[in-house]
N, C-alpha and C positions, 0 to 999 in steps of 0.2 A: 485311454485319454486322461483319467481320473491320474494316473500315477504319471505320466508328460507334465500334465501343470503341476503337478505337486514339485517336481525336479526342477521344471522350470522357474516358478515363481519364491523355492524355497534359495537355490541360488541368487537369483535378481535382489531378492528384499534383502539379501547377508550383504552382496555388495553395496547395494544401492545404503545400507546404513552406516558400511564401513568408509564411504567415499564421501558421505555427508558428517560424520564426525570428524574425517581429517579437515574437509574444510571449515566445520566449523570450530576446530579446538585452533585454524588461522587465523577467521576471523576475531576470536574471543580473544585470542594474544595481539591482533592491532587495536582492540576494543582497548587492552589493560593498560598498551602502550598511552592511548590517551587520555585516559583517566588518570596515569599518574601524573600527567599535565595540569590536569584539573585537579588534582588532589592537591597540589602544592599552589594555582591559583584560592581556594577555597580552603585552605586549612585554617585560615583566622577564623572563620565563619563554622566551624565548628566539624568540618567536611574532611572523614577520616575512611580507612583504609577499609576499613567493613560496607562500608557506605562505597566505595567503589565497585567492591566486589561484587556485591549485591543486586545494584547496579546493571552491570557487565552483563551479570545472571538474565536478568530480566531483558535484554537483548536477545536473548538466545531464540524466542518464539521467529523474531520478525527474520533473523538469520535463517533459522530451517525454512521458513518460506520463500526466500529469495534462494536457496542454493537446492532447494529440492528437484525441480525440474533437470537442474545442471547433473544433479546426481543421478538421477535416473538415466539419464542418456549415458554419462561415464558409465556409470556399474552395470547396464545393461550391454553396451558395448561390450565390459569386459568381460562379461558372462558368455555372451554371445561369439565375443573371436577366439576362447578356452575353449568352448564345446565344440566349436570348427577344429582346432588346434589338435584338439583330439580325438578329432573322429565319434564323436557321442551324438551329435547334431545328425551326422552323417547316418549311424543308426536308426535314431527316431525317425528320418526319412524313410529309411527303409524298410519301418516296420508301419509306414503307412500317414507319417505326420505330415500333410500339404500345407503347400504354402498359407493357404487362405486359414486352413485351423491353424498353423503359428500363428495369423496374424490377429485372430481373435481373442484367442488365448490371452495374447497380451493385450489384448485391447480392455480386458474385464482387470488382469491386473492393475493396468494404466489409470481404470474407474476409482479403484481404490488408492490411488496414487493421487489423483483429480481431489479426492474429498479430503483428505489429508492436509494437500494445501492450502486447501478453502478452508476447515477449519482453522488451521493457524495462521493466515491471511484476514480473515473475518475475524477469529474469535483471540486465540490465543494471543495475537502480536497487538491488536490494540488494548488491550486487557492488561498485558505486561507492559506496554507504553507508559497508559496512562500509571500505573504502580511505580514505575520508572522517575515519570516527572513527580510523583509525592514524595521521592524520597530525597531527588536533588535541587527541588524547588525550595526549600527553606534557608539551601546556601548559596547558589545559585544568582537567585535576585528572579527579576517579573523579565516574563519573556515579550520583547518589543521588538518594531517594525519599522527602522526609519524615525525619523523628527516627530512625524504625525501619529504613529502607530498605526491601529488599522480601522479601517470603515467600511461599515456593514449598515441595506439598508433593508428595509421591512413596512411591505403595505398591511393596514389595519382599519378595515373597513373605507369611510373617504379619507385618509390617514397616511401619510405617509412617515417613516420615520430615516434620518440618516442617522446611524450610533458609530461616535470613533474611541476607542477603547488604546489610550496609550499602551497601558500595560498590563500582562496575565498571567498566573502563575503555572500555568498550563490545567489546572484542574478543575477551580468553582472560581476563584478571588481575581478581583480584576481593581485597578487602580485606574484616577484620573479616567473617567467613564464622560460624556457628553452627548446628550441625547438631543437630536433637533426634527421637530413635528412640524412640518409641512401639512396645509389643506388641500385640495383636491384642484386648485389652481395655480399651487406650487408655493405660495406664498407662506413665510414663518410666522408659525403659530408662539411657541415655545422653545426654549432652550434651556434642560434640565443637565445641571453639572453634579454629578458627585464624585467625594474622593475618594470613595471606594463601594466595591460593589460587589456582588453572589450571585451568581447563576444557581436557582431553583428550578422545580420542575413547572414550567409554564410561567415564569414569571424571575423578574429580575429582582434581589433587594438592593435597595441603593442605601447609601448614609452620608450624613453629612452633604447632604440636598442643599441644592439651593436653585430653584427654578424662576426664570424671567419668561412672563408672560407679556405676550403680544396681540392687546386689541385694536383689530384692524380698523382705519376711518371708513365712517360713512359720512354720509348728506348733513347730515348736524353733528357728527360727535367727530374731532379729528382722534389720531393715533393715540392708545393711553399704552403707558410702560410701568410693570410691575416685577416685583424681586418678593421674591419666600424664600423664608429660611427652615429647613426642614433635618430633623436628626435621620429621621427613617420613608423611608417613602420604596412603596412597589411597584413595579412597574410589568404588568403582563407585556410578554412577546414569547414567539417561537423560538429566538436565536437562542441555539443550544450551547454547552461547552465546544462539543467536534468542531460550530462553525465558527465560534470564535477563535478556537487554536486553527483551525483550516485556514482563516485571514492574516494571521500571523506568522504560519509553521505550513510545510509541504504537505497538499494533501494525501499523500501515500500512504499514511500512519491513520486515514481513515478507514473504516468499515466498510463494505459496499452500499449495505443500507445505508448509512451517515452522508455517503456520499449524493445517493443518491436524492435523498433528505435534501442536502444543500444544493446541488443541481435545481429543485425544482423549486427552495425558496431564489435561488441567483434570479430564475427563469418568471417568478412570479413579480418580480420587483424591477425588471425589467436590464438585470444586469447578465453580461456575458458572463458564460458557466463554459465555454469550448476547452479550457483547461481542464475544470474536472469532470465534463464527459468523456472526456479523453480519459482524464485516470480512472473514472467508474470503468469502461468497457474492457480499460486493462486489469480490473480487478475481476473480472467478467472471465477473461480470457486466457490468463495468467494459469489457471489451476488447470487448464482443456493442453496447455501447452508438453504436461507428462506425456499426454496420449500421442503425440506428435513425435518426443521422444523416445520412446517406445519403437513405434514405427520405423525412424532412422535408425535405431539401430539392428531391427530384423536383421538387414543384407549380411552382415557383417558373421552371421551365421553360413552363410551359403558360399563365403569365398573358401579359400585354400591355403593356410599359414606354411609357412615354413617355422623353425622354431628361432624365438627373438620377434618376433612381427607384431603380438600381442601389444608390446608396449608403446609400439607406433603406431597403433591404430586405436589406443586408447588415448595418445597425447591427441589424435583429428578430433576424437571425441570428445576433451575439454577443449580444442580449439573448436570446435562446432556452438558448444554452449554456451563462451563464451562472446563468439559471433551471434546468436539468439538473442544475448541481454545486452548487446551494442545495439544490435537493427532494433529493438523492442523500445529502446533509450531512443536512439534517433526518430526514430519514426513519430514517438511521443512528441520530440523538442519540435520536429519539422512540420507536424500537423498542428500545433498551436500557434506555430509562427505564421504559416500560409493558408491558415482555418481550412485545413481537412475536412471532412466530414469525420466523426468523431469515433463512428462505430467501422468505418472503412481502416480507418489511422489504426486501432488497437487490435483488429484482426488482420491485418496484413504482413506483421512477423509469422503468425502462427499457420498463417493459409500458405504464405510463401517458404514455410520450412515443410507444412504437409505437402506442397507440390514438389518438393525435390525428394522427401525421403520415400514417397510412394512413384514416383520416377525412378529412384533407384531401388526402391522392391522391382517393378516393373522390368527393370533392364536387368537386376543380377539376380532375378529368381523367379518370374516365369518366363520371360525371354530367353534365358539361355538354360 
């Protein structure tokens, strides 16, 4: 069995790296295509041809996690309809390989497929993001949201805070920052403006402060209105970098942690998070979907080629994974719009691809 998986999984990972370099050496040439767009918007700005490159490079993490799944299905597929093709498949059968041990088989390969993604899903791709935005943010300009920018708020003991942030460099630096302190009957306390500001670790620095205070009437004192002028002023809060680029920028380029970070500030401060529950559980389920892959393409072992057939049962196989990152995309857009349940929405690509490719193990390999 030791030498089956070795044949096995030493073909799969040859293809599965050869079918994810082609796609990704396509993606990389529409990537360059649009940076030379942007090369020649940003060339007064000092934004040159190493700086695209570079760039592009740094892409590369978030590509192998979007196209990895898709490759595993192709290059397994066409691992799988060659050893039929050839009657090698048909061997291993007959020296005692069952169905259930093929499907295990791959299923431990598929693990190491699963973790793979997840690191460069988690780790790699936001990693290279954020490298990404230091190095086009200086020519670039602040990344903004509409008229207003974005608004993000945060309870703090009886405290409320609304922060609208016109603009961010995508890293630490934020411009035109406006912080407004609500008390615990809603009523404005304060309204601190600065014109620029640094996301720290637990704490915000502001500059060029200028905060109006709001004392509220009572029974002898009516309303009093106050202004400070302040160079430097701190301000503690939670809001991280992730959740300020997450209010600005799509959260897909988050971390699962991060996400889920922000999930539970949305959820603490009393704002809908149904958007990015939905992308935490696709971040969740995403790296489970190689296994699924895997799976679909067992059958394809067990049919009967004629010679030429290969090729056509590898193009079902990019129209399969294809159809995977449609239903995966719609299901996301249809369960935010019609408030899904959020962990039903991001498992029901993956459940409804394991219920057909283990229907068809079922029907073309121990059925018949």
């Amino acid at each position: 069995m030791k030498t089956v998986r070795q044949l096995l999984y030493g073909e799969i990972i040859r293809a599965v790296v050869f079918v994810a370099f082609g796609f990704l050496a396509l993606f990389l040439f529409f990537d360059l295509v649009d940076e030379l767009q942007a090369l020649s918007r940003h060339a007064a700005q000092g934004y040159q041809l190493q700086h695209a490159l570079l760039f592009i490079a740094l892409k590369t993490p978030d590509h192998i996690y979007e196209l990895l799944p898709i490759s595993v299905l192709i290059g397994s597929i066409f691992v799988m309809a060659r050893l039929a093709q050839s009657s090698e498949f048909t061997i291993l059968r007959t020296g005692g390989l069952e169905p259930w041990m093929a499907l295990s088989s791959l299923l431990k390969l598929g693990l190491v497929f699963v973790a793979i993604t997840f690191f460069f899903g988690d780790y790699a791709a936001p990693w290279a993001e954020r490298q990404a935005q230091q190095i086009k943010a200086p020519f670039q300009g602040q990344l903004t949201t509409g008229q207003t920018g974005a608004w993000l708020r945060e309870k703090q003991g009886q405290q409320q805070y609304a922060v609208n942030v016109r603009r961010f460099d995508g890293i630490s630096k934020m411009q035109d920052v406006r912080i407004h302190a609500f008390n615990e009957k809603g009523q404005l306390l304060t309204i601190t403006t600065a014109r620029q500001a640094q996301i720290q670790a637990g704490q915000w620095e502001l500059l060029e402060v200028e905060e109006k205070s709001i004392l509220l009437p009572s029974a002898t004192n009516p309303a009093q209105f106050s202004v400070t002028q302040l160079d430097r002023q701190s301000w503690s809060t939670g809001i991280s970098t992730d959740m300020v680029a997450a209010a600005l920028l799509s959260p897909d380029r988050m971390s699962t942690w991060e996400l889920f970070r922000y999930m539970r500030h949305l959820s603490a401060n009393n704002q809908n998070a149904q958007r990015y529950e939905i992308e935490f559980w696709r971040k969740v389920f995403y790296p489970l979907s190689c296994l699924v892959m895997l799976v679909l393409a067992l059958p394809f072992a067990y049919l009967h080629f004629r010679s030429g057939q290969i090729a056509g049962h590898v193009f079902a196989g990019v129209l399969a994974g294809i159809s995977f990152s449609l239903l995966n995309n719609v299901f996301s857009f249809i369960g935010n719009l019609q408030n899904w349940q959020p962990l039903l929405t991001s498992a029901a690509p993956a459940l409804i691809y394991s219920a057909v490719s283990l229907a068809a193990f079922w029907w073309m390999v121990l059925r018949r």
